[in-house]
C-alpha positions in Angstrom: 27.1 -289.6 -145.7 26.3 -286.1 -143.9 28.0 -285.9 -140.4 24.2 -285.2 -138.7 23.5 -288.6 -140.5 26.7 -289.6 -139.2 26.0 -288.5 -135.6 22.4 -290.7 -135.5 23.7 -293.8 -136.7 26.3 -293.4 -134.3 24.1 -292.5 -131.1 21.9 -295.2 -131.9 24.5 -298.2 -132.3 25.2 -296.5 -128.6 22.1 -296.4 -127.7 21.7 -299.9 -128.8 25.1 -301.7 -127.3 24.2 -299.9 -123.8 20.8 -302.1 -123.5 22.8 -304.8 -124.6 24.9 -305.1 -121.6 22.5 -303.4 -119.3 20.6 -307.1 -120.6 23.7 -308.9 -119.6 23.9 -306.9 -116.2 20.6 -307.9 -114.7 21.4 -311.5 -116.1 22.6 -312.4 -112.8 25.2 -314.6 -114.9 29.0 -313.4 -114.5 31.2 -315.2 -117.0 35.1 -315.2 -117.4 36.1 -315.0 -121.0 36.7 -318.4 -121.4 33.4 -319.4 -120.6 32.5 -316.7 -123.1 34.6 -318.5 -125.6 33.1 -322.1 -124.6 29.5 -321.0 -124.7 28.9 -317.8 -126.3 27.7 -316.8 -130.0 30.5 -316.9 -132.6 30.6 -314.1 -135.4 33.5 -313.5 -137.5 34.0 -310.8 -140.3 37.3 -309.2 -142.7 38.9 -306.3 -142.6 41.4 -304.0 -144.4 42.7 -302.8 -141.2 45.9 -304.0 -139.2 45.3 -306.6 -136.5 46.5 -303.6 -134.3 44.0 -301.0 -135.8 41.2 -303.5 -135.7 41.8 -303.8 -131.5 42.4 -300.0 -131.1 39.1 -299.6 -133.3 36.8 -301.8 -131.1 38.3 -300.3 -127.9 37.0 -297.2 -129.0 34.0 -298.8 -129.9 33.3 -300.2 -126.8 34.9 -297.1 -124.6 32.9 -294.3 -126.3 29.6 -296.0 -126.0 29.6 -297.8 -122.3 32.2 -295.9 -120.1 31.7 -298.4 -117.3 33.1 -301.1 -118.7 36.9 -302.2 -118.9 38.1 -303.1 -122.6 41.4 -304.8 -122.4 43.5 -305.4 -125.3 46.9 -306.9 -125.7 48.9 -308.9 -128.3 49.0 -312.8 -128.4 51.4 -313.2 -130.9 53.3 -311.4 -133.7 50.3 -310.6 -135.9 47.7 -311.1 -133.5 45.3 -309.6 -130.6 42.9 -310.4 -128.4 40.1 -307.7 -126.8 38.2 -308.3 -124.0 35.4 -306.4 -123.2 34.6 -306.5 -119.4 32.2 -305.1 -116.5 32.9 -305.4 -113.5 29.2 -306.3 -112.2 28.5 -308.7 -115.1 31.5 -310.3 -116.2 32.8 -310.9 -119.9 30.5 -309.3 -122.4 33.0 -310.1 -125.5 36.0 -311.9 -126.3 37.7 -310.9 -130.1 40.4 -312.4 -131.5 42.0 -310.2 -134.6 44.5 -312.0 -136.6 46.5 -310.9 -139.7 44.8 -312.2 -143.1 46.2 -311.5 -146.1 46.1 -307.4 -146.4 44.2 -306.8 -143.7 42.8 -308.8 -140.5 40.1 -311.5 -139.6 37.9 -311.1 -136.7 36.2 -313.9 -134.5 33.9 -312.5 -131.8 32.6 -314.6 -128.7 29.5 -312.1 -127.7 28.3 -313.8 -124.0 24.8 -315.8 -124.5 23.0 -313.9 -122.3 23.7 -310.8 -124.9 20.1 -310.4 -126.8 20.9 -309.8 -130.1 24.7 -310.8 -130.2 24.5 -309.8 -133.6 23.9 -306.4 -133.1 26.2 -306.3 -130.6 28.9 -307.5 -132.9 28.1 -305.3 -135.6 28.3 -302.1 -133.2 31.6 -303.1 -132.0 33.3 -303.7 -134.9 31.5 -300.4 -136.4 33.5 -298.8 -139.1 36.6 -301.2 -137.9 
């Protein structure tokens, strides 16, 4: 793919995850991430990346495109991570959990209700991840 192509499919996923959580701003509707967990969209996908790679990936993800959010990632186990993607005016936006699976990683994906179109969301997270 030419890196101009590159460059616009990149500012648009940007483009598109900002109005995502500018939606989940003006929601009014602050959730922690477990309530996230309890009662937002599930979305799960593979990956040939480390469980570590896959947390560092959507951190950057997240970071590059909405720099007022807080993306916190941390292990939970030997194999495994957790990311939670934060704002301090609207609460939990996402909650992933990246576990080894067989050569590379599995990834579940809470994406908060009030979220639009959680699958676009999801997919612009775990962009090239």
């Amino acid at each position: 793919m030419p890196y101009s192509e590159t460059l616009r499919i990149t500012y648009l996923a940007g483009r598109a995850l900002a109005l995502l959580v500018a939606a989940l701003a003006f929601s009014g509707c602050a959730l922690t991430p477990n309530e996230v967990m309890q009662t937002g969209i599930r979305q799960t996908a593979s990956s040939r990346l480390t469980p570590r790679e896959v947390a560092a990936c959507i951190g950057r993800n997240a970071d590059g495109v909405t720099r007022s959010g807080r993306t916190i990632g941390y292990p939970t186990g030997r194999s495994e991570f957790e990311v939670i993607l934060h704002y301090p005016d609207a609460g939990t936006a996402a909650v992933f959990s990246i576990k080894a699976s067989g050569t590379g990683s599995g990834i579940t994906a809470w994406i908060a209700p009030s979220i639009a179109s959680p699958e676009i969301a999801f997919g612009n997270l775990t962009w090239s991840c």
